[in-house]
Legacy VTK file of the C-alpha trace (Angstrom):
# vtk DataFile Version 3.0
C-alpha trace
ASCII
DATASET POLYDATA
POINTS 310 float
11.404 89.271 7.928
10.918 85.469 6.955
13.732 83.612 8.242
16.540 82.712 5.492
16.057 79.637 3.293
18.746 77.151 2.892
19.826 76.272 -0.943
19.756 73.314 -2.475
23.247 73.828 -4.079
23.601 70.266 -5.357
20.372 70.289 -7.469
20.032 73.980 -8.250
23.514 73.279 -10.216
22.401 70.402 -11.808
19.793 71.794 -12.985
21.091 74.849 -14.502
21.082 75.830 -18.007
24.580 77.469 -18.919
24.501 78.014 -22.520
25.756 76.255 -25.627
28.945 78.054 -26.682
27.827 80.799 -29.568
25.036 81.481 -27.283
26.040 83.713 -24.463
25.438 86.778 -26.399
21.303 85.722 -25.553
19.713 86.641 -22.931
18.032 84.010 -21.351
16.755 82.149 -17.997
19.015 79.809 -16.452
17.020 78.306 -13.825
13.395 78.034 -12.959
12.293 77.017 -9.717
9.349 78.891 -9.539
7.413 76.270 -11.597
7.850 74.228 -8.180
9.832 71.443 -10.304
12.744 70.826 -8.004
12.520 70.203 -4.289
13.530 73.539 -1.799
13.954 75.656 -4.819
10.780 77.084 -5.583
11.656 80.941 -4.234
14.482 81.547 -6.793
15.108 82.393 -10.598
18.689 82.955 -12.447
18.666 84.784 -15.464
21.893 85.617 -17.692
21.598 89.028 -18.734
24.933 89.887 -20.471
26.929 90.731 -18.373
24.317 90.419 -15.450
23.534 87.093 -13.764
20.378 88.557 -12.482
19.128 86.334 -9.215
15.564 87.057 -7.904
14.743 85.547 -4.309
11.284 84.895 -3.506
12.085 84.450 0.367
15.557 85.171 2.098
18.825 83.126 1.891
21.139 83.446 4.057
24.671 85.675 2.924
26.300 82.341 3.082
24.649 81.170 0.747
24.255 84.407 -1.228
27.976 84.463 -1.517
28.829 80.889 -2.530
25.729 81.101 -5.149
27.896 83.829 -6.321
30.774 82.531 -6.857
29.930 79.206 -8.184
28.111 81.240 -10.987
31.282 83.599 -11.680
33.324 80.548 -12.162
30.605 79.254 -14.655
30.055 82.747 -16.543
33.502 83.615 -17.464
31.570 87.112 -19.461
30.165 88.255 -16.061
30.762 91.295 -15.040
27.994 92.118 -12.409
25.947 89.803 -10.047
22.446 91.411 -8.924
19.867 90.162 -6.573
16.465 91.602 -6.792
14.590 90.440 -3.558
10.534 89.795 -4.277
9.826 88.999 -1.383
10.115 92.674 0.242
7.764 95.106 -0.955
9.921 97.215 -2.633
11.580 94.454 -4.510
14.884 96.146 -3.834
18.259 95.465 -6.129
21.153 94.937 -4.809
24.563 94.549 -5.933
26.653 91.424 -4.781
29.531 91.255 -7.148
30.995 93.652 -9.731
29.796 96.481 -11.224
26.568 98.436 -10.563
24.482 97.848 -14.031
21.366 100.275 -13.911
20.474 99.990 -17.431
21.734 97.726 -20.039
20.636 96.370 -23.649
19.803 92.597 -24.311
19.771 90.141 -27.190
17.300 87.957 -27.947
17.316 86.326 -31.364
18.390 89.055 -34.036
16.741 91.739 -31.521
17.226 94.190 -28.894
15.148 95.389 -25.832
16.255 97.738 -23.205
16.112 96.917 -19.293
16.327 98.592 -16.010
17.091 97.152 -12.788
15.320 99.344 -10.828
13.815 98.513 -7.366
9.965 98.398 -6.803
9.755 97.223 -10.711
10.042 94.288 -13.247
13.597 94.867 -15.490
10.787 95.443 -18.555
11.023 92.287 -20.732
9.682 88.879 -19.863
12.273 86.265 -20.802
8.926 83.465 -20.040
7.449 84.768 -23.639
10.596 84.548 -26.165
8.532 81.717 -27.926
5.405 84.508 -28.086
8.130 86.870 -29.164
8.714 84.300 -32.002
5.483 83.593 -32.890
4.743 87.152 -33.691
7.569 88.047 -35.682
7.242 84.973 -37.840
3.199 85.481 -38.140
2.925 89.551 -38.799
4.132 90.511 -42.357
1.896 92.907 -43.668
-0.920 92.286 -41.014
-2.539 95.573 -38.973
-1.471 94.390 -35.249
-3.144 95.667 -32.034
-1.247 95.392 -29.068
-2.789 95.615 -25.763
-1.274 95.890 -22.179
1.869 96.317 -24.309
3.759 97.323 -21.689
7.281 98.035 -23.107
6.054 96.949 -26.487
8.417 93.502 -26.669
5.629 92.257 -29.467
5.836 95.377 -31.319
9.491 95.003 -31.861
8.968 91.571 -33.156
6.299 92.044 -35.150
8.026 95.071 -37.295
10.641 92.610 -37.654
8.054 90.208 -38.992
7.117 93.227 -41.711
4.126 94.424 -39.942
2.377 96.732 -41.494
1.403 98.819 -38.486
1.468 98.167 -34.575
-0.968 99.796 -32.400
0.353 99.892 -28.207
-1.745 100.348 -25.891
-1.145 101.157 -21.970
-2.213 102.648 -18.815
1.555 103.758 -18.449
3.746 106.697 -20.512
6.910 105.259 -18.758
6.702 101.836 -19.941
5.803 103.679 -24.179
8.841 105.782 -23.901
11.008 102.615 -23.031
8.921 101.013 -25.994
9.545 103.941 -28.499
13.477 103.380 -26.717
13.451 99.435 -28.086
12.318 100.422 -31.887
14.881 103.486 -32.166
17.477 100.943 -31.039
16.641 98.210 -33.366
16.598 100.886 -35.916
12.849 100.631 -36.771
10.606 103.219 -38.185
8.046 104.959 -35.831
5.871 105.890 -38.779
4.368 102.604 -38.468
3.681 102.382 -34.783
1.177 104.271 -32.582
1.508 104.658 -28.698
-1.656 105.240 -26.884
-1.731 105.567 -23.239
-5.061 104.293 -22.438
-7.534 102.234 -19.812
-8.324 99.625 -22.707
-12.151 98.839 -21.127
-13.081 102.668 -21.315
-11.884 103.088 -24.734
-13.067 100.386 -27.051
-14.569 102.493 -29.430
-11.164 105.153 -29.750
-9.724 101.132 -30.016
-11.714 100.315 -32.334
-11.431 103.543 -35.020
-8.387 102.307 -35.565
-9.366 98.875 -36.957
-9.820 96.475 -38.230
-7.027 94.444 -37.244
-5.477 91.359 -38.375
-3.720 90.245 -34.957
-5.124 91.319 -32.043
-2.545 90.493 -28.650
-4.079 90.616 -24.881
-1.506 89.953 -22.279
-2.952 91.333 -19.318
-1.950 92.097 -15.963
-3.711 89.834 -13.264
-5.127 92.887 -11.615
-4.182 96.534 -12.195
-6.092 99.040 -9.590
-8.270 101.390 -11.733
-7.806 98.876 -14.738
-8.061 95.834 -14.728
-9.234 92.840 -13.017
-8.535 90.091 -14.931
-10.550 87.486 -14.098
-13.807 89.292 -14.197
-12.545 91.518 -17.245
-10.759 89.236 -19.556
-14.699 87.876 -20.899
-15.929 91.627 -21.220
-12.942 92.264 -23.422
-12.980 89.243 -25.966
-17.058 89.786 -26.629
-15.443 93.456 -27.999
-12.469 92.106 -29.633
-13.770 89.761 -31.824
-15.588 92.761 -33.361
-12.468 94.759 -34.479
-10.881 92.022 -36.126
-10.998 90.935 -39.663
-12.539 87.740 -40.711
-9.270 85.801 -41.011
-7.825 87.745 -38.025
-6.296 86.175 -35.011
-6.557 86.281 -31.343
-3.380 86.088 -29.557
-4.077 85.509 -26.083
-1.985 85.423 -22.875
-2.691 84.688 -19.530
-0.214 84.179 -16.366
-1.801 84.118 -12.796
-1.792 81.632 -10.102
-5.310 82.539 -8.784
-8.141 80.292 -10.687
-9.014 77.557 -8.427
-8.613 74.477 -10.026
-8.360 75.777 -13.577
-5.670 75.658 -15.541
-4.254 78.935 -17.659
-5.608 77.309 -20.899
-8.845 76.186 -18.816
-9.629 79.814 -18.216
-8.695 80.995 -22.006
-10.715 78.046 -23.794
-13.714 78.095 -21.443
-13.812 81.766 -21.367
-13.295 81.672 -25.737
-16.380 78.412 -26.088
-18.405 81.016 -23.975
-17.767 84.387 -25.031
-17.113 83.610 -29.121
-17.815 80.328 -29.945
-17.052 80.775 -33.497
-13.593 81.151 -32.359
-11.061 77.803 -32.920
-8.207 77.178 -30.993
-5.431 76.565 -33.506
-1.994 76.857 -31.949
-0.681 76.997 -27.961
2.587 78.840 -27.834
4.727 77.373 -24.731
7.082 78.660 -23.309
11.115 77.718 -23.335
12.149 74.265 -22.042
14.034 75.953 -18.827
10.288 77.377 -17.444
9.215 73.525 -15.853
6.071 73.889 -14.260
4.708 70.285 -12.366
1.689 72.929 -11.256
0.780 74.368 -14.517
0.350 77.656 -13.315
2.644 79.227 -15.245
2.297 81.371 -18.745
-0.111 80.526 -21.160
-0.945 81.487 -24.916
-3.387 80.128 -27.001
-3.908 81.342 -30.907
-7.224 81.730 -31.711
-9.045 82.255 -35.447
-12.695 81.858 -36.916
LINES 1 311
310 0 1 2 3 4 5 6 7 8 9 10 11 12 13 14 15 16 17 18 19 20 21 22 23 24 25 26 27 28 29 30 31 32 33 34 35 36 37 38 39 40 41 42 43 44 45 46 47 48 49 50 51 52 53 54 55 56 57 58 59 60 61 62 63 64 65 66 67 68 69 70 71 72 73 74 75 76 77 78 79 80 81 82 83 84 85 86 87 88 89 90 91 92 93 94 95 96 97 98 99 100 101 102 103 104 105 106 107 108 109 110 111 112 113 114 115 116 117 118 119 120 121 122 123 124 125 126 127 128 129 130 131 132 133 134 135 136 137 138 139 140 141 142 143 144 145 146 147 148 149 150 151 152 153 154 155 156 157 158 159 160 161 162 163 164 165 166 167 168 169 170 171 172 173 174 175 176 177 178 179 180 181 182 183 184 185 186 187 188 189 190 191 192 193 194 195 196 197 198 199 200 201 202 203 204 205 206 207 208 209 210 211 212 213 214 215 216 217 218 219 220 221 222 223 224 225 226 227 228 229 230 231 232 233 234 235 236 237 238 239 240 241 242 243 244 245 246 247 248 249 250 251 252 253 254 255 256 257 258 259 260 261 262 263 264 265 266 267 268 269 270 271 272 273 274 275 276 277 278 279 280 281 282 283 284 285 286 287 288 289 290 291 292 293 294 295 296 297 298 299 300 301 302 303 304 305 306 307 308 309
């Protein structure tokens, strides 16, 4: 094992977002130092997850420091109830307890809507706090639009965009596990399953079962960066817009997301608009959707999502 990290206590507090009164019912990151912003802090995230402060360690610290991370925080978050620590930087991403109770499972709030996680070792908690502005985007842009939704994962956009009045939401992915959680987060925000379809499918041997069920008025790709016996995203992401653009309608959007470290010298929106000017040039970039305030970046290799329409 790496040997333990010291914290930067004096600038990790100062840089933390503890929020507004009214607000603490949200779930919602609290400090970013992934985005390599401040100085000794880049290997740790704090996310308030009533009543979870949820800290994920990229490398070690030390249970010093562990300990009086913790209890600054519980003097801060008067609603806490449980402090977790899920530490990345083991293979099997393991959970552990540090204060309070031991929360498996919980429900969140963001905005007027709910979405189920797990803290469960080996796994993400199954909603990415990074793309509440995406989230957005989709609720406010899906009223009556057909909606494909690809490497939906736990189906976070689907929830949003029946809220938006969708008129139907088709999920797509390789895994059952993470389409019964998403069947989980429209039964608890009380929405109708008529409307929604869950496939589990490998999207790039399937376009044409894909594309039966066109056309579609908003298409969303937010792959993985590489998913053995799926996808490689890099060399895939082109192979998948040239079909895309085919199922959509002719005032249809692209909703694109990308979120990997590994592209040389390109940028996130590099990769999307080169690959788009390439791949379907008759495409315009209209909209980029970034993420909240708290997610600094200085590197720029953090999410991305571009809008795209004819």
């Amino acid at each position: 094992m790496n040997a333990p990290l010291p914290l930067n206590f004096s600038t990790l507090f100062t840089n933390l977002s503890v929020p507004v009164e009214g607000k603490f019912e949200q779930a919602q990151r609290l400090f970013h130092g992934r985005g390599h912003a401040y100085k000794d802090l880049n290997h740790i995230t704090i996310d308030w997850l009533k009543p979870v402060l949820l800290i994920t360690l990229f490398a070690p610290l030390s249970k010093t420091d562990l300990t009086q991370l913790a209890n600054e925080l519980k003097t801060r978050f008067y609603q806490c109830t449980s402090i977790q620590v899920q530490h990345r930087y083991e293979t099997s991403w393991v959970f552990e307890t540090i204060y309070g109770d031991s929360i498996h499972q919980l429900d969140i709030l963001e905005g007027e809507l709910k979405y189920k996680l797990t803290f469960k070792s080996g796994a993400n908690t199954g909603l990415f706090l990074d793309m509440k502005n995406g989230r957005d985007w989709v609720k406010e842009n899906s009223n009556n639009k057909q909606i494909l939704n690809l490497f939906s994962y736990t189906c976070g956009f689907s929830v949003a965009a029946l809220a938006g009045g969708a008129k139907s939401v088709f999920n797509i992915d390789m895994s059952s596990p993470f389409l019964n959680t998403g069947r989980e987060n429209h039964r608890l925000n009380e929405q109708a399953l008529d409307k929604i379809r869950f496939e589990k499918l490998n999207i790039l041997k399937s376009f044409g079962r894909i594309n039966k069920r066109g056309p579609y008025d908003l298409i969303i790709c937010d792959p993985p960066t590489f998913q053995k016996g799926s996808i490689d995203l890099v060399r895939d992401y082109p192979k998948m817009i040239r079909r895309f653009v085919e199922f959509l309608n002719k005032d249809g959007l692209l909703f694109l997301c990308i979120n990997t470290p590994h592209l040389g010298s390109l940028t996130g929106v590099d990769f999307l608009s080169n690959m788009m000017k390439e791949n379907a040039p008759n495409f315009k970039l209209i909209d980029e959707i970034k993420p909240p305030e708290v997610y600094n970046d200085v590197q720029d290799k953090g999410t991305k999502v571009l809008i795209f329409s004819l």
